[in-house]
C-alpha positions as CSV (number, residue, x, y, z in Angstrom):
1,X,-8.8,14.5,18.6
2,X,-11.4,14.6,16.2
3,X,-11.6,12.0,13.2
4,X,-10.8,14.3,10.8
5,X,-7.7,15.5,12.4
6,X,-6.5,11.9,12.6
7,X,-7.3,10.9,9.5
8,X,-5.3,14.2,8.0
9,X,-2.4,13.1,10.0
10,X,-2.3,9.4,9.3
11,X,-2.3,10.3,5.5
12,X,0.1,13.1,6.2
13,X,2.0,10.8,7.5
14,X,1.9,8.0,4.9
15,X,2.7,10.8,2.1
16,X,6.0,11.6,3.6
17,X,7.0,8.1,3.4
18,X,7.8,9.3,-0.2
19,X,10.9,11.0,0.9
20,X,12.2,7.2,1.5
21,X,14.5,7.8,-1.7
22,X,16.8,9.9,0.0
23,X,18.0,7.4,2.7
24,X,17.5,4.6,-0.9
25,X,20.9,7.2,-1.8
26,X,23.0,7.1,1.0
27,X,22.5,2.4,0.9
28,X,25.3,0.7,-1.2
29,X,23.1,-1.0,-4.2
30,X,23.8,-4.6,-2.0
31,X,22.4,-3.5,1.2
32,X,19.7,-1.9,-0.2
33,X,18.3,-5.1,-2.2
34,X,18.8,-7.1,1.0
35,X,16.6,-4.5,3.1
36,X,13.9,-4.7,0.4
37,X,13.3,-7.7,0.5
38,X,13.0,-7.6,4.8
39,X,10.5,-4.6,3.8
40,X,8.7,-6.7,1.5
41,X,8.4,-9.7,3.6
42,X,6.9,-7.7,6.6
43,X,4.7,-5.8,4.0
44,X,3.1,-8.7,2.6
45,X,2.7,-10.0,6.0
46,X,0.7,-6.6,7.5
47,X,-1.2,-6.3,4.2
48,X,-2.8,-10.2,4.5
49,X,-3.5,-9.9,8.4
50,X,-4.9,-6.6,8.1
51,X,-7.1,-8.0,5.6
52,X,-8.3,-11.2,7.4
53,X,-8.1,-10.3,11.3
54,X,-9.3,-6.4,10.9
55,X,-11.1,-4.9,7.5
56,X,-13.0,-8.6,6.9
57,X,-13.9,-9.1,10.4
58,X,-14.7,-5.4,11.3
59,X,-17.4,-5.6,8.5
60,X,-18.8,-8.9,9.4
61,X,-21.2,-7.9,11.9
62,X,-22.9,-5.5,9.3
63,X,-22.7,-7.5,5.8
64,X,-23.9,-11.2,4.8
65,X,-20.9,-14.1,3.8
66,X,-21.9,-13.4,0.2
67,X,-21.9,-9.8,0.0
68,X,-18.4,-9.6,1.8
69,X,-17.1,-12.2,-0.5
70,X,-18.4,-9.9,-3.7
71,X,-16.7,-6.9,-2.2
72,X,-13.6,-8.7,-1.3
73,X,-13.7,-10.1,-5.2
74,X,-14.6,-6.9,-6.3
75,X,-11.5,-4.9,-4.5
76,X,-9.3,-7.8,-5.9
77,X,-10.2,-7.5,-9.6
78,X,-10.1,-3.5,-9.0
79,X,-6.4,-3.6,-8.1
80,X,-5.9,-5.7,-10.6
81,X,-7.4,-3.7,-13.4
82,X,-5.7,-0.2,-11.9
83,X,-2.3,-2.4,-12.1
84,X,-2.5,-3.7,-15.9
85,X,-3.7,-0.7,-17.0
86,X,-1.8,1.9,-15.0
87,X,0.6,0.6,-13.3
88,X,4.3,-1.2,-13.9
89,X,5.0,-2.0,-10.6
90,X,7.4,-5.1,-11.9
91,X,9.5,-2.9,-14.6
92,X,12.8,-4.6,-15.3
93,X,15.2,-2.9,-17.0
94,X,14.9,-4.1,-20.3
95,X,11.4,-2.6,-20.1
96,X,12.0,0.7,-19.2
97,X,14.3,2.5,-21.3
98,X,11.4,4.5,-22.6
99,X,10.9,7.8,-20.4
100,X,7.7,8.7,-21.1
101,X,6.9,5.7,-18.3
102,X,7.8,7.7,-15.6
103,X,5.1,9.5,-15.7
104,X,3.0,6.5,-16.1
105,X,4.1,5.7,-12.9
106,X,3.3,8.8,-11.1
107,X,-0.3,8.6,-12.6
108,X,-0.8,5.0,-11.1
109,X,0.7,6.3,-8.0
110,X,-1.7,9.1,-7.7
111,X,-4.5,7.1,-8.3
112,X,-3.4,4.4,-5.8
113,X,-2.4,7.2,-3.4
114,X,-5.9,8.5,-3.5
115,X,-7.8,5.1,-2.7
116,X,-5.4,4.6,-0.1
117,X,-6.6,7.7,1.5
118,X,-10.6,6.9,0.8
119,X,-9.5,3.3,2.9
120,X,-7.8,5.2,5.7
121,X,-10.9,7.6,6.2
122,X,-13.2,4.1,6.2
123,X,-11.1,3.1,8.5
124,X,-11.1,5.7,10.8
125,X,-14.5,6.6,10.8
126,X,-15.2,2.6,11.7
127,X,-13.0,3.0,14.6
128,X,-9.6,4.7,16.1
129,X,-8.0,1.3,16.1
130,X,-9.1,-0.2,12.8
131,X,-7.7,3.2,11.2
132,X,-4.4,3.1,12.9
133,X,-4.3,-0.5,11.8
134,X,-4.9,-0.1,8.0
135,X,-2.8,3.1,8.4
136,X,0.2,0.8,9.5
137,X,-0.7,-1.6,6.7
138,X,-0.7,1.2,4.1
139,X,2.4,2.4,5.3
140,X,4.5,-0.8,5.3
141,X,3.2,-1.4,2.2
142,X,4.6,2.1,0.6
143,X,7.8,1.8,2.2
144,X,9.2,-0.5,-0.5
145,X,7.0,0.6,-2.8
146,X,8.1,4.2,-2.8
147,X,11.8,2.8,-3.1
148,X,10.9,0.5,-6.3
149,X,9.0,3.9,-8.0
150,X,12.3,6.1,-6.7
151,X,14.4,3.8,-8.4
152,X,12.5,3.5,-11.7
153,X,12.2,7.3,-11.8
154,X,15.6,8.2,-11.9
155,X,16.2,4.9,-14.4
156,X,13.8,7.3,-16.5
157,X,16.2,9.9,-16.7
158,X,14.3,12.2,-13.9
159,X,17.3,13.3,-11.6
160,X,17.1,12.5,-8.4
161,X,15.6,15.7,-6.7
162,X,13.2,15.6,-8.7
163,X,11.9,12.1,-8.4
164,X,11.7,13.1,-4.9
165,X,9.5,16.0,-5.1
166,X,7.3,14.9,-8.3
167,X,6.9,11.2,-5.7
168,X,5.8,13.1,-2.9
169,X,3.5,15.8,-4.6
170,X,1.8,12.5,-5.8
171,X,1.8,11.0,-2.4
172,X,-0.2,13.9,-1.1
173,X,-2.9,12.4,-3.0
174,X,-4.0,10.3,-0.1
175,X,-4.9,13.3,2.2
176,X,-7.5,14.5,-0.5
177,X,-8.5,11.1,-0.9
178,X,-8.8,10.9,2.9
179,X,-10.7,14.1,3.4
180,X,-13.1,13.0,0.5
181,X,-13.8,9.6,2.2
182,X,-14.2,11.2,5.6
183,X,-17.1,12.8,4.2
184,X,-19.1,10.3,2.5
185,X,-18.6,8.2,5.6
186,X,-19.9,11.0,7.5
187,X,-22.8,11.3,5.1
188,X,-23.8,7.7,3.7
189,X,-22.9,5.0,6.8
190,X,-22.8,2.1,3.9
191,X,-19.4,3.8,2.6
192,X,-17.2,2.7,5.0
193,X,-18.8,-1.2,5.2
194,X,-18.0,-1.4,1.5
195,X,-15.2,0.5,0.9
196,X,-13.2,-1.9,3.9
197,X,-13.7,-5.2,2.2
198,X,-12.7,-4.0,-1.2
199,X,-9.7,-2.5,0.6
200,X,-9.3,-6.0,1.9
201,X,-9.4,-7.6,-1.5
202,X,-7.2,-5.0,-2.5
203,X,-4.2,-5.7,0.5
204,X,-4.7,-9.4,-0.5
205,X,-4.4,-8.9,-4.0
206,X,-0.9,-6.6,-3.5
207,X,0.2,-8.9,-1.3
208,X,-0.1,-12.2,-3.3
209,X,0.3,-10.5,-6.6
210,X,3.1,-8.3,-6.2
211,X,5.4,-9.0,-3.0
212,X,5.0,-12.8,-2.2
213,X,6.1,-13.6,-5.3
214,X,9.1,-11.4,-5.2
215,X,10.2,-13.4,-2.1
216,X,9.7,-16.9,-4.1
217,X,12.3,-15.8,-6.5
218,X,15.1,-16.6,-3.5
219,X,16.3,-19.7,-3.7
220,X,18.6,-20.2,-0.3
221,X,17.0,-22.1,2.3
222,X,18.1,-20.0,5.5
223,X,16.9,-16.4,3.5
224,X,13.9,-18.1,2.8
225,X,13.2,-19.0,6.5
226,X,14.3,-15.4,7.4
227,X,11.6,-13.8,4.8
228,X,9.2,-16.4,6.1
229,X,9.8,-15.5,9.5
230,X,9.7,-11.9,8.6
231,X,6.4,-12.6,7.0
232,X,4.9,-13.9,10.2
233,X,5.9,-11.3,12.5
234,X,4.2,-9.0,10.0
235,X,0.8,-10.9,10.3
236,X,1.6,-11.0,14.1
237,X,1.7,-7.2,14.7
238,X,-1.7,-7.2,12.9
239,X,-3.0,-9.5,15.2
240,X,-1.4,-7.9,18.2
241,X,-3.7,-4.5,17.6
């Protein structure tokens, strides 16, 4: 199988991990918080040991300490821009009553859909395994994602259908992202060496900004030790590809 191929496939893939909100209907409101915050526990753990144990690595034997340190920086401050400025990833109720941020949403999405593509091609162009590995990452990392965007877009007053199809149309974003980076890698061979450490920063950033400290806010010792738990065994199946 070509790299191409795969790479259209593994994005494929990861946009039809929109379609999460129609199983989000058929969970009781309860369950469905608990399973979150499983999802978001083995996320966060994919997202860091992808970062340390395959993107940083992988591009070690090509870039100098410093200059993977200023990617890794860089790719943290850029997810950190797109999110203050596009995104409201950590929209509470009180904060959302306005519809127009629906579509605010969708926008950050695309954009973030798109990058994730551009990573996946890096990856895959790198190597068969460091692709399927940042794929995996990706797609853990979407999984509750997808169902915190689903839930805020119907909050929004979209109806359900329609969040569905306007999240997934977005999600195909990372297919054209991926056949754009596929490309350039194919084209300039520095692409991919930069692109995977800003992808790391980015995973790190994600996972420290946005899911760990979701799983701080539970207070019971024995959840705490499952979503630690949880979180390992994420980091593990990093280190077990």
């Amino acid at each position: 199988m070509n790299t191409l191929l795969q790479i259209i496939i593994a994005t494929f893939l990861v946009s039809l991990i929109s379609f999460i909100g129609v199983i989000a209907l058929s969970l009781r409101k309860k369950l469905l918080e608990k399973l979150l915050l499983l999802m978001i526990s083995l996320s966060a753990g994919a997202l860091i040991g992808s970062a340390f144990l395959h993107l940083i690595p992988e591009v070690s034997k090509s870039l100098s300490t410093m200059a993977i340190s200023a990617y890794v920086l860089l790719g943290f401050t850029l997810f950190f821009l797109i999110e203050k400025v596009l995104r409201w990833r950590h929209c509470h109720e009180k904060e959302c009553k306005i519809h127009p941020f629906s579509y605010l949403i969708l926008t950050g999405d695309a954009i973030h859909n798109f990058s994730d593509g551009l990573i996946i091609a890096a990856s895959f162009v790198v190597s068969p395994l460091i692709g399927l590995t940042s794929t995996m990452a990706i797609a853990l990392h979407e999984i509750p994602q997808e169902i915190g965007d689903f839930a805020v877009l119907v909050y929004g007053g979209m109806k359900p259908k329609k969040a569905i199809f306007l999240n997934f149309i977005v999600a195909l974003t990372a297919i054209f992202g991926g056949i754009l980076g596929f490309f350039l890698a194919s084209y300039i061979s520095s692409v991919s060496t930069i692109i995977l450490p800003i992808a790391a920063g980015g995973f790190i950033y994600i996972a420290s900004s946005d899911l760990l400290p979701e799983l701080r806010k539970e207070s019971k010792l024995n959840k705490s030790l499952l979503d630690f738990i949880i979180f390992l065994m994420g980091i593990a199946l990093m280190l077990l590809l």
